[in-house]
C-alpha positions in Angstrom: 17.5 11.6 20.4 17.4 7.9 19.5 17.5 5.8 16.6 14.4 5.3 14.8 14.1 1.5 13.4 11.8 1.8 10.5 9.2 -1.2 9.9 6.3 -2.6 7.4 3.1 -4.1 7.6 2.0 -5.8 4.1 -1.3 -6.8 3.5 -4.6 -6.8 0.8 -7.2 -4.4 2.4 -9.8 -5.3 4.9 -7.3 -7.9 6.0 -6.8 -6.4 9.5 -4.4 -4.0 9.2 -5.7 -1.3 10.8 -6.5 -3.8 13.8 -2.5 -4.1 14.2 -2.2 -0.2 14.0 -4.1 0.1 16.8 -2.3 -2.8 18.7 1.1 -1.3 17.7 -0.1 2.6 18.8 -0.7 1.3 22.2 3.4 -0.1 22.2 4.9 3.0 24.7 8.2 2.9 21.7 6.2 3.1 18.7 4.6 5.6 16.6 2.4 4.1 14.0 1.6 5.6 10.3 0.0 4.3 6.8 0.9 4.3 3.3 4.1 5.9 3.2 4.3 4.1 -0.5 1.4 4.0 -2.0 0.0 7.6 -0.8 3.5 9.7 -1.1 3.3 10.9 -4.4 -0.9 10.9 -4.4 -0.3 14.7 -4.4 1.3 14.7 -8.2 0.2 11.6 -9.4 -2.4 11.1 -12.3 -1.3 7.6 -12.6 -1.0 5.2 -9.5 2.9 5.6 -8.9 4.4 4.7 -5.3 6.7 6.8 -3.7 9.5 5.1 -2.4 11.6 7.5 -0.6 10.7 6.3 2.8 13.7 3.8 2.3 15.9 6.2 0.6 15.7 9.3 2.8 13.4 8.5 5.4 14.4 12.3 7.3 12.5 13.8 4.7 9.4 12.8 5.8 7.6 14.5 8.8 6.6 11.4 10.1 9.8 10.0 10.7 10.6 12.9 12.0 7.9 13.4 14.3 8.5 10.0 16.2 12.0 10.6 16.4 10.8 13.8 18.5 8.4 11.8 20.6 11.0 9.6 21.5 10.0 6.7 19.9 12.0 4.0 18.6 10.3 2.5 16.3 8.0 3.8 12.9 5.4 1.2 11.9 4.1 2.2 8.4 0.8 0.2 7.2 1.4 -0.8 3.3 -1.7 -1.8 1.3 -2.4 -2.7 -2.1 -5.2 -1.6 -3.3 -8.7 -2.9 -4.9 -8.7 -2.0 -8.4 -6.7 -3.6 -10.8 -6.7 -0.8 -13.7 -5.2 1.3 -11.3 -2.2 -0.7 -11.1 -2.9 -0.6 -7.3 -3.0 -4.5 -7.0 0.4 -6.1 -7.8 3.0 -3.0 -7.6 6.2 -3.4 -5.8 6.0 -2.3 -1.9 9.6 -2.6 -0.9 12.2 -2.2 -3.4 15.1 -3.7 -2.9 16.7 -6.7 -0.7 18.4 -4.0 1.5 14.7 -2.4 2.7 13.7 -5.6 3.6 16.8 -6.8 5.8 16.4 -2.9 7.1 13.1 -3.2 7.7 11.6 -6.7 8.6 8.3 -6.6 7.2 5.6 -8.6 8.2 3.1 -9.9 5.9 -0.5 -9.9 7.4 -2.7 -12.6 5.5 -6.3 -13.5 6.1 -8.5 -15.9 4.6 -9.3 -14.5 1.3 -13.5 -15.6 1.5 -13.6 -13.7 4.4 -11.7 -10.6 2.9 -13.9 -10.3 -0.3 -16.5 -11.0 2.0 -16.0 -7.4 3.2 -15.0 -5.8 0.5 -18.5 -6.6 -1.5 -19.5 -5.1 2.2 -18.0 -1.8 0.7 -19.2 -2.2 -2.6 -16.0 -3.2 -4.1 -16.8 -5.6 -6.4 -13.3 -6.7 -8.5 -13.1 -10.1 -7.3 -10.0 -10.5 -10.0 -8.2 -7.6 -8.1 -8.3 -9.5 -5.0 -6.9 -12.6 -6.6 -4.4 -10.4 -7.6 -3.1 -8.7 -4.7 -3.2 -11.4 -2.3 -1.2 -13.7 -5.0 1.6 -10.6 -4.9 1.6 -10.4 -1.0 2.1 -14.0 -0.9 4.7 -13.7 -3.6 6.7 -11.3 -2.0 6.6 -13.2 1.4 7.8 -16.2 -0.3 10.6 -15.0 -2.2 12.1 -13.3 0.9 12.9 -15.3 3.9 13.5 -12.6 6.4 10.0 -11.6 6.4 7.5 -12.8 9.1 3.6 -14.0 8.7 1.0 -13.0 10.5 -2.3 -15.2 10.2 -5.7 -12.6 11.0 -7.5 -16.1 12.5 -4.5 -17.0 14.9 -4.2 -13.2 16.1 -8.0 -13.4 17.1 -8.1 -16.5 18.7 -4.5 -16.5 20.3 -3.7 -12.3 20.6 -1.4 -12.5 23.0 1.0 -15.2 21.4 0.5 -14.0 18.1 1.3 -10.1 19.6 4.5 -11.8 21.2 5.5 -13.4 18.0 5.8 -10.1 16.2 7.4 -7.9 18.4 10.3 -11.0 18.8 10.1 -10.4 15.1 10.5 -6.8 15.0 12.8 -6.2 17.6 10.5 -3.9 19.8 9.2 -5.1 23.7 6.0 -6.4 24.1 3.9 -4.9 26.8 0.1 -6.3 28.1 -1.4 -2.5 27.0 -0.9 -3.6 23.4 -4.5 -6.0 23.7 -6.5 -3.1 24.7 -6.9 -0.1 22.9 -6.9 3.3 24.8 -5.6 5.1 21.8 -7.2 6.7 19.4 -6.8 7.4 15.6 -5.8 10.7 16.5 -2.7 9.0 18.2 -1.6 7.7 14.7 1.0 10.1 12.5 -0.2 11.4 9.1 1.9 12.0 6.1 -0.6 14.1 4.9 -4.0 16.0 5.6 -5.9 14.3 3.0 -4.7 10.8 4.8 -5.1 12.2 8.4 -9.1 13.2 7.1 -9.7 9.9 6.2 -9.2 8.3 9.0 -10.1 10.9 11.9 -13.1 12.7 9.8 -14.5 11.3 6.6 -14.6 7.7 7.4 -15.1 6.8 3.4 -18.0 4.3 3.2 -17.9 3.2 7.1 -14.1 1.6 6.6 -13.0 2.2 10.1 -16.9 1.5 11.9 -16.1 -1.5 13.5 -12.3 -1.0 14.6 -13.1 2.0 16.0 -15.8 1.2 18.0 -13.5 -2.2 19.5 -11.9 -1.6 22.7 -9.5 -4.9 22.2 -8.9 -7.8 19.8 -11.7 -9.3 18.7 -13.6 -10.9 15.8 -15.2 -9.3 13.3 -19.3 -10.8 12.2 -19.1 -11.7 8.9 -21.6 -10.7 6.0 -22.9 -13.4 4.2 -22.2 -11.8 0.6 -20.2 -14.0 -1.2 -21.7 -16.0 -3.6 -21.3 -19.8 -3.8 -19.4 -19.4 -7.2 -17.1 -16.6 -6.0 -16.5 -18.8 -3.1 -15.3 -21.8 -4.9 -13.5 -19.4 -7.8 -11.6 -17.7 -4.4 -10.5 -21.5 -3.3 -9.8 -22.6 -6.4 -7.1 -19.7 -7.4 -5.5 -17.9 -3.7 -7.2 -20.4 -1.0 -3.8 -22.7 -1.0 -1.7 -19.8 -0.8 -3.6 -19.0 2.7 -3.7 -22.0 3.8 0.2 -23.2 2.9 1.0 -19.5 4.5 -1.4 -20.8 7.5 0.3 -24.4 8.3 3.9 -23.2 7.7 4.7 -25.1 4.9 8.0 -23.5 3.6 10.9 -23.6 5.6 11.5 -20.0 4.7 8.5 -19.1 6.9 8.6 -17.8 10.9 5.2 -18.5 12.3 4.9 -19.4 15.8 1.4 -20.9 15.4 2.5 -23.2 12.4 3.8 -26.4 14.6 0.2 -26.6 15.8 -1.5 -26.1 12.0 1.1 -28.3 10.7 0.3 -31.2 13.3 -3.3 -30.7 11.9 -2.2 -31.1 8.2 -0.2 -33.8 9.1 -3.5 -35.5 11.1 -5.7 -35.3 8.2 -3.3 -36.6 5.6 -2.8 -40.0 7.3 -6.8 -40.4 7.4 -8.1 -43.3 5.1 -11.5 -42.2 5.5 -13.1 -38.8 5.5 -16.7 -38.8 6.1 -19.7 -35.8 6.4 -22.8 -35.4 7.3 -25.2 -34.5 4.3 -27.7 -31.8 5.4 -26.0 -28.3 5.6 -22.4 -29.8 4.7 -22.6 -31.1 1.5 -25.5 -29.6 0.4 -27.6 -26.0 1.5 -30.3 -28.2 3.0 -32.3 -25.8 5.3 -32.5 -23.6 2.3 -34.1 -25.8 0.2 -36.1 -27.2 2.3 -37.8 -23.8 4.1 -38.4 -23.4 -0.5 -40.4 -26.4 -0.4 -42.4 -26.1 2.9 -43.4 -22.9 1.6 -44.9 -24.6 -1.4 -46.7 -27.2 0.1 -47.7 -24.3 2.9 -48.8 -22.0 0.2 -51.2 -24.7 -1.6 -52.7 -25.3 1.6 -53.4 -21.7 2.5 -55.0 -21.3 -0.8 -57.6 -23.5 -0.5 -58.2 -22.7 3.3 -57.5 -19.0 3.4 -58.7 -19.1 7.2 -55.3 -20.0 8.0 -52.7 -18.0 6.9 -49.2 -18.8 5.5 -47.6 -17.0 8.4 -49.7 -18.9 10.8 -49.0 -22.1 8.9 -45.2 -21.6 9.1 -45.1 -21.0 13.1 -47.0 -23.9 13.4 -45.2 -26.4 11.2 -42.1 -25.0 12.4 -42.9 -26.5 16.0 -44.4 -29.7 14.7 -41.3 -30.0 12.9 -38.8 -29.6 16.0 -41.0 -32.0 17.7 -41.5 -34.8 14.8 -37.4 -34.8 14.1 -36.2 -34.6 17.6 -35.8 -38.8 17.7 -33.5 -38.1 14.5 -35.5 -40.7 12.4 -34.5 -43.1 14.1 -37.4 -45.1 13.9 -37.2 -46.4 10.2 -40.1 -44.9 8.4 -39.6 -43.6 5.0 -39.2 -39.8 4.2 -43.1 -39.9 2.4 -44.3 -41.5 5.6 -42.8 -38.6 7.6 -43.5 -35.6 5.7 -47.3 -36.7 5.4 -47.3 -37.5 9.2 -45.9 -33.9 9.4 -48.5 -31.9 7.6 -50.9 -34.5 8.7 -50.1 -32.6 12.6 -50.6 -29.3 10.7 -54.0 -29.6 9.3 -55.5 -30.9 12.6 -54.0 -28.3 14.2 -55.5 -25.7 12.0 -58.8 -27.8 12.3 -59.0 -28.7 8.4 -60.3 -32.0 7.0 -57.8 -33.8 4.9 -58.2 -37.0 2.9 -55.4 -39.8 2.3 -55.0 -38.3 -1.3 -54.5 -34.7 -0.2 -51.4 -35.8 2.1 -49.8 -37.2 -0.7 -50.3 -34.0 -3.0 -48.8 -32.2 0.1 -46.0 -34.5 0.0 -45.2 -34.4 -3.7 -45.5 -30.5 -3.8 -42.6 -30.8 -1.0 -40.3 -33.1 -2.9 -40.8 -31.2 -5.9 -39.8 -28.0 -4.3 -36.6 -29.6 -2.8 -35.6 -31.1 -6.0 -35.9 -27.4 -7.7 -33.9 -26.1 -4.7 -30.8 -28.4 -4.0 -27.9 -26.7 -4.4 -24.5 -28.3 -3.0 -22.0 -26.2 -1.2 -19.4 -24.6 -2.0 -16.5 -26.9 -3.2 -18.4 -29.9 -2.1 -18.2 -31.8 -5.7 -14.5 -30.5 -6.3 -13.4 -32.2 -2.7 -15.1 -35.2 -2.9 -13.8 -35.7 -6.4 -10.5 -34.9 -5.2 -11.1 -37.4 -2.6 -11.4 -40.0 -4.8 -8.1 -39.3 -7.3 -6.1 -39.4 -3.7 -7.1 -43.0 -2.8 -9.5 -42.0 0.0 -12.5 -43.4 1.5 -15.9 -41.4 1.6 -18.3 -41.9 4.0 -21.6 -40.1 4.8 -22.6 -40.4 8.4 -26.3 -38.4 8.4 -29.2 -37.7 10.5 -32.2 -38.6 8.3 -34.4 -41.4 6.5 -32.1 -44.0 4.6 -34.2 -43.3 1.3 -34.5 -39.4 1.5 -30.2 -39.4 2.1 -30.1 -41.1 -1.3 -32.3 -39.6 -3.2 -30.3 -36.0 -2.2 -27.3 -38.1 -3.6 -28.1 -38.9 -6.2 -29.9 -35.9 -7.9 -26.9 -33.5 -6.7 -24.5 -36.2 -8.5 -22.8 -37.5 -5.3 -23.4 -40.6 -5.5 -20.3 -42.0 -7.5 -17.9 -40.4 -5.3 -19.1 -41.8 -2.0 -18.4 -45.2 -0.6 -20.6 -45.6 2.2 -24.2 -43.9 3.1 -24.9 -44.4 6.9 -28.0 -42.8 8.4 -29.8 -42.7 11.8 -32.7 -44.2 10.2 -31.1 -47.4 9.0 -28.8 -48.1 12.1 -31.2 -47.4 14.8 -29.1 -44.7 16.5 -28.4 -41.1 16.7 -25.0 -39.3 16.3 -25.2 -38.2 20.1 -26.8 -41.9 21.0 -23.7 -43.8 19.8 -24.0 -43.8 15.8 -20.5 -43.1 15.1 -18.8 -45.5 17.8 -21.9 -48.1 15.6 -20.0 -46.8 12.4 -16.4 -47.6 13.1 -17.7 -51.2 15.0 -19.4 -52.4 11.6 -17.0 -51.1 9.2 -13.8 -52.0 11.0 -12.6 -48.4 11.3 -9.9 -47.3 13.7 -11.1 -43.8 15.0 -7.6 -42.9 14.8 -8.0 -43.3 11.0 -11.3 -41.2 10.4 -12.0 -37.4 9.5 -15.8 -36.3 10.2 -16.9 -32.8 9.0 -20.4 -31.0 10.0 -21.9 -28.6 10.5 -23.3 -28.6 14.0 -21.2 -28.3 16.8 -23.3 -30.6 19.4 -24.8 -33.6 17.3 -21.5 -33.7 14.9 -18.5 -32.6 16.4 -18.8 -33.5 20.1 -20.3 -36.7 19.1 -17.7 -37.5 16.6 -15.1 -36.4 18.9 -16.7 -38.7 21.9 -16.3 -41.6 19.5 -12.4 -40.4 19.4 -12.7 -39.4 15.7 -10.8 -35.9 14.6 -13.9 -33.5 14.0 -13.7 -29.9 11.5 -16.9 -27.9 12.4 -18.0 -26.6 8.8 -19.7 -23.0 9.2 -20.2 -20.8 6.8 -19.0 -16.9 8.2 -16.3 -18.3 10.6 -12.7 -17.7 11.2 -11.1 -20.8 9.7 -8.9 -22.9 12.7 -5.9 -25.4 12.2 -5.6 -26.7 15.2 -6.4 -30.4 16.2 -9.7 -30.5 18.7 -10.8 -27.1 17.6 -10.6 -27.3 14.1 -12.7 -25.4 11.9 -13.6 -24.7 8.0 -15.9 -22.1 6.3 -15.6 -23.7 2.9 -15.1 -27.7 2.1 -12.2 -26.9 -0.5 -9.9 -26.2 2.5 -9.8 -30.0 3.5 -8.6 -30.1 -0.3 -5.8 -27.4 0.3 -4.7 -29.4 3.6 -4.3 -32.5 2.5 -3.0 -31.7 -1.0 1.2 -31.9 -0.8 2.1 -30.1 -3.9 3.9 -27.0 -4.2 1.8 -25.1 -6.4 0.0 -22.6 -4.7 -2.4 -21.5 -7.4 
């Protein structure tokens, strides 16, 4: 019989903790288990109270002693806080003392925090102050103890392998290829009890396993839109530096084998001068408010011609809008001039008469509706204020007419904290025709000194990146990725976090 080395997983739920109970299972020397602490005393318990005497007597358990007869020689135990605070499930202690943590070398899995509450509202959990919580103790408790390894959920599903590599080193256990494809099932995992061994081979509590179960390897997970534009900036603003800090490696206590790469990024950014974005879909939810005011001007045109429904008048518009914007404005005309030639296209088509007086109606109706819809996103005023109080340039590179850009400015309050406005429409050039190499020529801009962020991955990241400026692709329901050339942000306020030096975390 061998030795059995004993080690922890710590992590806020839905952060990807079963994933690495799966990857661990398929490890030929390990036997995998979860919540030896927070589930050992559920049994007596009317108050949460974790059981600690995995660390103290770890024989008494019939887990240990289970994968001592299987041969193994190592126990992975899953630790989770939990989601509700007024259980005291969200900042209680998980290992004890400094002698369980040299003993057993924990590794702290963290994942960005938008995407985690994202999921959790996907279960109905709902406590977004018990998130804030938890994750602030996780990170905490990796802080404070320098034997303790990270693991980052976005590096493990874009680099498995290396990441996988990493931890074993780590842990003291051999890595083997099987370990990024799963063969094992969640009947292969050990239960400290039946109630624990139900939930995850039988009752499945509201779908939490769904998706890992069904995953034959290491793979991302779709996101679900849920999160509200205030929760995502409330989310930033309190635990989104301790993710990203964790991400790029910034204490010296910290072992992460990704972090020389992140780091290199953090450093890139914060030597920029200038930081510039496009305007539609970055800095504000554009597409949103503009498919509001179509409908308007749509609706007022299926009253009074009923032969044509709103439903046909959408399809329609929507290809005589693809067509009409394909030259990126490039031609000078003034936002009225091509919203009226727009709808102009749609009553023809429809065969109904129209007078010079009913286009601008049609027009008005339109700006009107985009006023009452423009929304920026989330963290868009905090960084570009932020911007400002660090010295740095702002720049607006956009795709649209020089009058409509800012107008946007303007009524979402922009306007003071940007230097320079540059659209297709007044230089004569789209971002995938030479507009941004045009940009750095008249300003005097080294490319090595610019930032561009956007939102789409052809016409402002591959463009910008042509024109040899660093590029972050901004999309909303990504993995976030620190990593020069394939950088990419799900919320503006992480440009904040990266380029902000101090030590507070909060």
């Amino acid at each position: 019989m061998v030795d059995l080395q004993l080690r922890i997983v710590v992590a806020v739920p839905r952060s990807g903790s079963t994933l690495l109970m799966r990857i661990a299972c398929e490890a030929p020397s390990c036997a995998v288990t979860s919540r030896l602490v927070a589930q050992g005393n559920y049994s007596s318990y009317k108050t949460f109270t974790p059981d600690y005497s995995i660390f103290s007597s770890p024989f008494s358990h019939t887990v240990f002693r289970q994968a001592m007869e299987k041969g193994c020689s190592t126990l992975i135990s899953k630790e989770e806080f939990g989601h509700d605070p007024k259980k005291g499930e969200c900042d209680y202690v998980i290992i004890p003392t400094e002698e369980a943590y040299q003993r057993t070398k924990p590794a702290f899995l963290f994942r960005d925090p938008i995407r985690v509450y994202d999921s959790w509202k996907k279960l109905g959990w709902t406590d977004i102050e018990g998130l804030v919580t938890a994750y602030t103790t996780l990170h905490l408790m990796h802080m404070t103890h320098p034997s303790t390894h990270a693991i980052i959920y976005e590096e493990l599903i874009a680099k498995p392998e290396q990441t996988v590599r990493a931890l074993c080193k780590h842990w003291d256990i051999g890595f083997c290829e099987s370990m990024l494809s799963f063969e094992h099932s969640f009947s292969d995992f050990l239960y400290n009890s039946k109630r624990e061994e139900r939930i995850y081979t039988v009752e499945n509590p509201l779908g939490l396993f769904d998706t890992i179960q069904e995953s034959t390897s290491i793979e991302a997970q779709p996101a679900h839109n849920l999160i509200s534009v205030g929760e995502i900036e409330h989310l930033e603003l309190t635990i989104g530096k301790r993710y990203i800090d964790t991400y790029s490696g910034r204490s010296p206590k910290m072992v992460i084998p990704h972090s020389n790469k992140a780091a290199d990024f953090v450093l890139c950014l914060r030597t920029k001068t200038w930081f510039s974005f496009d305007l539609d879909d970055t800095l504000h939810e554009f597409r949103k408010a503009s498919s509001a005011a179509t409908e308007t001007s749509l609706t007022f045109i299926s009253y009074l011609h009923p032969a044509s429904s709103l439903e046909e008048l959408k399809t329609t518009y929507a290809t005589i809008l693809a067509d009409k914007t394909s030259q990126a404005f490039t031609n000078g005309k003034t936002s009225t001039e091509y919203r009226k030639e727009r709808f102009a296209s749609l009553l023809e088509a429809h065969n109904i008469t129209y007078t010079a007086s009913f286009l601008d109606k049609l027009a008005m109706l339109y700006k009107q509706g985009l006023k009452q819809n423009l929304q920026l996103t989330a963290g868009a005023l905090h960084l570009l204020q932020y911007l400002k109080s660090r010295a740095k340039k702002v720049m607006i590179i956009s795709e649209g007419p020089l009058d409509a850009q800012e107008w946007t400015m303007e009524s979402l309050g922009l306007t003071p904290f940007v230097d320079v406005l540059v659209t297709s429409n007044d230089m004569g050039l789209s971002k995938v025709d030479g507009l941004f190499g045009a940009v750095l020529a008249k300003h005097k801009i080294r490319e090595d000194d610019m930032v561009f962020v956007g939102d789409n991955a052809v016409r402002d990241i591959e463009a910008a990146r042509a024109a040899g400026i660093e590029a972050v692709l901004y999309a909303e329901g990504s993995n976030c990725r620190l990593k020069r050339g394939e950088a990419s942000i799900n919320s503006l306020l992480k440009i904040k976090h990266l380029i902000d030096d101090s030590e507070d975390a909060a």
